[in-house]
VOLUMPA-70518 format. One record per residue (C-alpha): z, y, x; residue number from 1; residue in three letters. Coordinates in nm, 4 decimals. Example, Ala and Ser with C-alpha at 12.3 -4.5 7.8 and 13.67 -1.06 7.14 Angstrom:
2
<pz = 0.7800 | py = -0.4500 | px = 1.2300 | pos = 1 | code = ALA>
<pz = 0.7140 | py = -0.1060 | px = 1.3670 | pos = 2 | code = SER>
// end
This chain:
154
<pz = -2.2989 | py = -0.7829 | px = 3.4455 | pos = 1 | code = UNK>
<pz = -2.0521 | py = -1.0875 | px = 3.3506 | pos = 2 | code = UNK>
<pz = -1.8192 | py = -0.9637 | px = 3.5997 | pos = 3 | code = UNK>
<pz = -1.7861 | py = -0.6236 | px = 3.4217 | pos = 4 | code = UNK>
<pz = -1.7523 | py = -0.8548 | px = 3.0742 | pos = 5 | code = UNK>
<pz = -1.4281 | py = -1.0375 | px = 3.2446 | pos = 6 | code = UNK>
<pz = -1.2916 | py = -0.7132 | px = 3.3906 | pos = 7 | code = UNK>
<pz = -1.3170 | py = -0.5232 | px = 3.0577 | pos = 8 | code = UNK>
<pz = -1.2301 | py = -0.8353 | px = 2.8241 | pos = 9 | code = UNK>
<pz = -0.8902 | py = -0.9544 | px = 3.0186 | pos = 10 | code = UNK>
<pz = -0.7521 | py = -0.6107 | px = 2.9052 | pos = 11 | code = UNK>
<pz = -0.9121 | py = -0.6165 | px = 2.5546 | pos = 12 | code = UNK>
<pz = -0.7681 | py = -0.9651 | px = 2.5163 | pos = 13 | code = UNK>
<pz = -0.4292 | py = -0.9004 | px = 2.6364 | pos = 14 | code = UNK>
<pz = -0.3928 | py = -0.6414 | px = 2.4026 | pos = 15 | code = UNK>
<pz = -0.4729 | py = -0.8154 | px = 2.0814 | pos = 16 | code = UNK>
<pz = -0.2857 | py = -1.0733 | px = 2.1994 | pos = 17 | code = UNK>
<pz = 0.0479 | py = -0.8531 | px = 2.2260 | pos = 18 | code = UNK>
<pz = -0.0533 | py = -0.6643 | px = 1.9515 | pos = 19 | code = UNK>
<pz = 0.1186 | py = -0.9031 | px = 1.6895 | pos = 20 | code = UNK>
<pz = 0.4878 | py = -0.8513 | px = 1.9182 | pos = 21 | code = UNK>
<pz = 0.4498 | py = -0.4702 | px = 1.9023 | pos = 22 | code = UNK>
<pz = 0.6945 | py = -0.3501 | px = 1.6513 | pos = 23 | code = UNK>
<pz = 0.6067 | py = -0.0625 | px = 1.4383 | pos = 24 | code = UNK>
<pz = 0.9096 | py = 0.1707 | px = 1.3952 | pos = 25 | code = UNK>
<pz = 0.7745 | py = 0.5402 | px = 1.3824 | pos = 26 | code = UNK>
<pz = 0.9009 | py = 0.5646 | px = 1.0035 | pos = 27 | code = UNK>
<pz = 1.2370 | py = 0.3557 | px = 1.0757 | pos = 28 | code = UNK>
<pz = 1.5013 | py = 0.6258 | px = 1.0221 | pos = 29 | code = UNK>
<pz = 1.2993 | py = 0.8796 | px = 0.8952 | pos = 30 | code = UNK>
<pz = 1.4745 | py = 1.0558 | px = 0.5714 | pos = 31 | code = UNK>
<pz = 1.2967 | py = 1.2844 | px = 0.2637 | pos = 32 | code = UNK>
<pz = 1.4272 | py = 1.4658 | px = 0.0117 | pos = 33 | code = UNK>
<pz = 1.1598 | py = 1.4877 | px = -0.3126 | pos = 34 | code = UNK>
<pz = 1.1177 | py = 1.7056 | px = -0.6355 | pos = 35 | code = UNK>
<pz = 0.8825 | py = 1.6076 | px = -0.8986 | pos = 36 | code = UNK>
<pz = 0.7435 | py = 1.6129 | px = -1.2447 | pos = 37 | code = UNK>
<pz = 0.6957 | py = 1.2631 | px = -1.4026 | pos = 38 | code = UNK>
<pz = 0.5480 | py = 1.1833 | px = -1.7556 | pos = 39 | code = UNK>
<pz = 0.5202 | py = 0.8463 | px = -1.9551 | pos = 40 | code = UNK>
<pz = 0.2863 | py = 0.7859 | px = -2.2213 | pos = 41 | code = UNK>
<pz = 0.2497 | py = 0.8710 | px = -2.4938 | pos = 42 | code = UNK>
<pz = 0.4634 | py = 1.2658 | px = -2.5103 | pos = 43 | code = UNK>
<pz = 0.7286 | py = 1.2652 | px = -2.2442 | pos = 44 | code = UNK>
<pz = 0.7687 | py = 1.4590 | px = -1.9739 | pos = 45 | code = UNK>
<pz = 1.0447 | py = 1.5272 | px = -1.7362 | pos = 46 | code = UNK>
<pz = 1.1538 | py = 1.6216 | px = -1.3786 | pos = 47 | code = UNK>
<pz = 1.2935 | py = 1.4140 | px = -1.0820 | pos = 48 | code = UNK>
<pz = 1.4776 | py = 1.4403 | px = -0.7417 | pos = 49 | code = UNK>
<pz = 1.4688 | py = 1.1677 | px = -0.5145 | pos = 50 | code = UNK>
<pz = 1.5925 | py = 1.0451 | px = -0.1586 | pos = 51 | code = UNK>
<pz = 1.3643 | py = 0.8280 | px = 0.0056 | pos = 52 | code = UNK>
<pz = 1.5125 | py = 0.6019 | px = 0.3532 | pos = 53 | code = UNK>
<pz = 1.2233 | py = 0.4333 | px = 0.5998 | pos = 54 | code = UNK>
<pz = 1.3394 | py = 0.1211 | px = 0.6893 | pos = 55 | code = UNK>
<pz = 1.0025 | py = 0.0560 | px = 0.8833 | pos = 56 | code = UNK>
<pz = 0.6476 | py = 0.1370 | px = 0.8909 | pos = 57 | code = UNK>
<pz = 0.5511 | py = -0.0414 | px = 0.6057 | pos = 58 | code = UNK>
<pz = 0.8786 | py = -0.0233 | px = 0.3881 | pos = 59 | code = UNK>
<pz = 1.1247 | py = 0.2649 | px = 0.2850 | pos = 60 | code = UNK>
<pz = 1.4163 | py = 0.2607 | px = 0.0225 | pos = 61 | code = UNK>
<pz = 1.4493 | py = 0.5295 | px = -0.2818 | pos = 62 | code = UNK>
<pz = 1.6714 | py = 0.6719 | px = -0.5332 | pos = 63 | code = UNK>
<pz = 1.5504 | py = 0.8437 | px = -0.7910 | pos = 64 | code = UNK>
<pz = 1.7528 | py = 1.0990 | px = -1.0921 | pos = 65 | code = UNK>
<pz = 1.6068 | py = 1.3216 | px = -1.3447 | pos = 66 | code = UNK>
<pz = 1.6006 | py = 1.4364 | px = -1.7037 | pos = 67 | code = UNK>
<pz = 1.3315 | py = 1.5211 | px = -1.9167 | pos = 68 | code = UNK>
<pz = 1.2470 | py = 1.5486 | px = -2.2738 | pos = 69 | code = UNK>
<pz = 1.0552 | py = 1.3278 | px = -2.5746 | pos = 70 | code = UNK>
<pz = 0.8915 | py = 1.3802 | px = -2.9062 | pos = 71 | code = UNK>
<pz = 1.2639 | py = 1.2826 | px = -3.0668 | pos = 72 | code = UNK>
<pz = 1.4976 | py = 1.3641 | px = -2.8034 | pos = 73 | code = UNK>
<pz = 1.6358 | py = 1.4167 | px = -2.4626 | pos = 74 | code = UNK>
<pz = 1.6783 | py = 1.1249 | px = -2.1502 | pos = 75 | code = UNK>
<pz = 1.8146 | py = 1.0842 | px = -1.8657 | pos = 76 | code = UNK>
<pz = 1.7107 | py = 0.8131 | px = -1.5856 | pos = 77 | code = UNK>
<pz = 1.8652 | py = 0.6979 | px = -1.2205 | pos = 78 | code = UNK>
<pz = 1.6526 | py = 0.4151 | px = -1.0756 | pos = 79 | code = UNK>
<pz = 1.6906 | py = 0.2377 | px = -0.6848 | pos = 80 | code = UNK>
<pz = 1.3580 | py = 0.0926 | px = -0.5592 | pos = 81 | code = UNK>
<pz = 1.1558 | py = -0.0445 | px = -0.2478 | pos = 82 | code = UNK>
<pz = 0.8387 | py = 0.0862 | px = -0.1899 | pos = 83 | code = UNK>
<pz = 0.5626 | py = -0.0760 | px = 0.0203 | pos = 84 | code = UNK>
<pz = 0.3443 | py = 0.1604 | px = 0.2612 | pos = 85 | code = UNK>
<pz = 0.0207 | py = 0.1950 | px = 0.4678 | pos = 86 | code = UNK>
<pz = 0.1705 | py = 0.4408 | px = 0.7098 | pos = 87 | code = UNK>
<pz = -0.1627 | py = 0.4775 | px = 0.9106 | pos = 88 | code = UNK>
<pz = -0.4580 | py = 0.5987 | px = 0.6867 | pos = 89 | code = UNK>
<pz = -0.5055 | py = 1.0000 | px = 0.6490 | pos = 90 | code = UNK>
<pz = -0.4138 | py = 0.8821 | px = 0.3098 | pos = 91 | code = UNK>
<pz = -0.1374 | py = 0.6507 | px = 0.2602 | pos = 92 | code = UNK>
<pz = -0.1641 | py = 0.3988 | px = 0.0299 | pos = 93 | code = UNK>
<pz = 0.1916 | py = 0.3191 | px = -0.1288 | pos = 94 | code = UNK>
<pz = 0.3446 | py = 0.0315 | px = -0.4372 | pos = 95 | code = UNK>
<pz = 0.6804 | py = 0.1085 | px = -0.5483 | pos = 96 | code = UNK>
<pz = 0.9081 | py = -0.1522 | px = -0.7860 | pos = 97 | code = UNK>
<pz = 1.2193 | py = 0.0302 | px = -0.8968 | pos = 98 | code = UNK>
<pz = 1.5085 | py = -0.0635 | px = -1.1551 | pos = 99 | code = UNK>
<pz = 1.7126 | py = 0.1506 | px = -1.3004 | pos = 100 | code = UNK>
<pz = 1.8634 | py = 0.2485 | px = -1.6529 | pos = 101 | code = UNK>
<pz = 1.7780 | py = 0.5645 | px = -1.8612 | pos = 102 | code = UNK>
<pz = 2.0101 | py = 0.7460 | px = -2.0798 | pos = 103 | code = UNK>
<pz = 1.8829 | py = 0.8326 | px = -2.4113 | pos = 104 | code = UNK>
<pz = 2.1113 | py = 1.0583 | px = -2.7407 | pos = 105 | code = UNK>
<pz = 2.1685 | py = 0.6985 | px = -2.8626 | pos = 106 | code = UNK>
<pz = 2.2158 | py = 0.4475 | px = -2.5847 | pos = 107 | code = UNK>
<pz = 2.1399 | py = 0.3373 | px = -2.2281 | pos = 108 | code = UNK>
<pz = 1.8697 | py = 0.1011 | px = -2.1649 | pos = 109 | code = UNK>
<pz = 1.7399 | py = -0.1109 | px = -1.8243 | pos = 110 | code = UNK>
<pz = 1.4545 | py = -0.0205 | px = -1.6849 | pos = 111 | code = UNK>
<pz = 1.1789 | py = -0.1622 | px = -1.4685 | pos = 112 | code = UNK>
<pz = 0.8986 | py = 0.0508 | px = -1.3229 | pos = 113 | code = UNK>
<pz = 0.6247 | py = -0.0613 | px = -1.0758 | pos = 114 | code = UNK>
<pz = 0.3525 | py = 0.2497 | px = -0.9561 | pos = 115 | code = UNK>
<pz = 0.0934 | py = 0.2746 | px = -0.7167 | pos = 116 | code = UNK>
<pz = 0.0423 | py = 0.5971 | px = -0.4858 | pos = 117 | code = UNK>
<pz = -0.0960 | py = 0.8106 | px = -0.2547 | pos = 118 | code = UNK>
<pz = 0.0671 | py = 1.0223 | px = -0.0411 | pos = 119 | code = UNK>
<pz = -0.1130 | py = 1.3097 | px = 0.1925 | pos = 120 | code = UNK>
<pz = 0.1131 | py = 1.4718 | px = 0.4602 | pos = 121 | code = UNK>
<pz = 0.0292 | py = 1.8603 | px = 0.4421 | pos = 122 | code = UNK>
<pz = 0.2354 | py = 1.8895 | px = 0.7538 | pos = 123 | code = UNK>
<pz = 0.4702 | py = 1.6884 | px = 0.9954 | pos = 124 | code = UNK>
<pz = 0.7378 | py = 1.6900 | px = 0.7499 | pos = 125 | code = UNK>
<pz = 0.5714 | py = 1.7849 | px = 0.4126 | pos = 126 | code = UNK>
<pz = 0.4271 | py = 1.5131 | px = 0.1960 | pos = 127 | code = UNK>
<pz = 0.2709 | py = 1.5198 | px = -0.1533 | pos = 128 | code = UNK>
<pz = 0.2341 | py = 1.2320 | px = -0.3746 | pos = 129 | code = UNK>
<pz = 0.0658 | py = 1.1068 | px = -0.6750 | pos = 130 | code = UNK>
<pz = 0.1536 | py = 0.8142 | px = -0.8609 | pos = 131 | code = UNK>
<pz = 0.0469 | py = 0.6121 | px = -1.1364 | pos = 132 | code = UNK>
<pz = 0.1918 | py = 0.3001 | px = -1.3415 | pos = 133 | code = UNK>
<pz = 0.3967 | py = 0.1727 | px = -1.5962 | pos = 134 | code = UNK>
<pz = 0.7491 | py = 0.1316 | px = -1.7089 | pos = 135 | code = UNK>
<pz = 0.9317 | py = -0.1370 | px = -1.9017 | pos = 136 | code = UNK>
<pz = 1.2336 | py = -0.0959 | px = -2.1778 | pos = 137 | code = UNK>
<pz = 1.3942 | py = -0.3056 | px = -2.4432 | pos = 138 | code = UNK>
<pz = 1.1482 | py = -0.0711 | px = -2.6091 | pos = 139 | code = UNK>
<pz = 0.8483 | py = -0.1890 | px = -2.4881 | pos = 140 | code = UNK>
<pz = 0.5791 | py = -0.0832 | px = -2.1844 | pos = 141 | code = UNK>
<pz = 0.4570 | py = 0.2407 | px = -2.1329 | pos = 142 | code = UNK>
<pz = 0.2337 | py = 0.4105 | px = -1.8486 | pos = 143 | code = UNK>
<pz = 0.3571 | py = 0.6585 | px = -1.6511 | pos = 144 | code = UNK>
<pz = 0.2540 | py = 0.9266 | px = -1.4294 | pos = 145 | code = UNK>
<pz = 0.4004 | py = 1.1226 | px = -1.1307 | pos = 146 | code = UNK>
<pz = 0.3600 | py = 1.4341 | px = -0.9062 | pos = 147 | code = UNK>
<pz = 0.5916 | py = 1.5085 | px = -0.6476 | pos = 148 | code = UNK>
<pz = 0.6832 | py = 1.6756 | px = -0.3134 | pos = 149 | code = UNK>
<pz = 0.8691 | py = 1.5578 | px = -0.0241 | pos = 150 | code = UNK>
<pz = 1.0430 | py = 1.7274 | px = 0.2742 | pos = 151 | code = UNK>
<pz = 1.1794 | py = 1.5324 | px = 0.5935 | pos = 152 | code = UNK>
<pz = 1.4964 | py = 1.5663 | px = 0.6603 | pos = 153 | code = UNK>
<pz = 1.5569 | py = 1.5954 | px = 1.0473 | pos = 154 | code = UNK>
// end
């Protein structure tokens, strides 16, 4: 019996001892195109397209663009952010920071936007998201919520 515990624990151990040097790069590379619909609170809605960039399992780039409509007017936004991933749940657990401006009738504004996500892959290269969070303006804070598709790009 403790002969079978070192000849089954030498390879146990030498894997979580390598474990820490593996480097995870199965989302390095890996492009996506996204379409969305995105709301902030309270009465605005609007749609986005976006471009997402893994630069590692854990941590992809994005650009976002869209247009969409308030109570008083029209808007415009283009934001760049990092977003922070889980890539290995059935579920993947995601926290995005972005900053950006938005283009209103009367001016353009900074903005700041932090969400947390989940995204379920329908298929190899489909992916839909949900997102929830808030956004920050000269303006003041507001939540906001998001819906969106993604296709890899090859």
């Amino acid at each position: 019996m403790r002969g079978q515990n070192r000849i089954l624990g030498a390879p146990l151990a030498l894997i979580v001892l390598g474990l820490p040097f593996q480097s995870a790069k199965a989302d390095t590379g890996e492009l996506a195109l996204g379409a969305g619909i995105t709301t902030a609170l309270p009465r605005a809605a609007g749609l986005e397209l976006g471009l997402r960039l893994g630069v590692g399992d854990f941590l992809a780039v994005d650009a976002r663009a869209g247009g969409g409509t308030t109570a008083k007017n029209g808007f415009g936004f283009a934001e760049g952010g990092l977003v922070a991933l889980f890539d290995v749940l059935t579920w993947v657990p995601e926290m995005r920071i972005a900053v950006g401006a938005e283009l209103s009738r009367d001016d353009v504004s900074p903005v700041v936007r932090g969400s947390l996500g989940l995204r379920r892959y329908l298929t190899g290269s489909v992916s839909a998201a949900v997102e929830a969070g808030g956004a920050w303006t000269p303006e003041g804070w507001r939540a906001t919520l998001a819906l969106s598709f993604w296709l890899a790009i090859p």
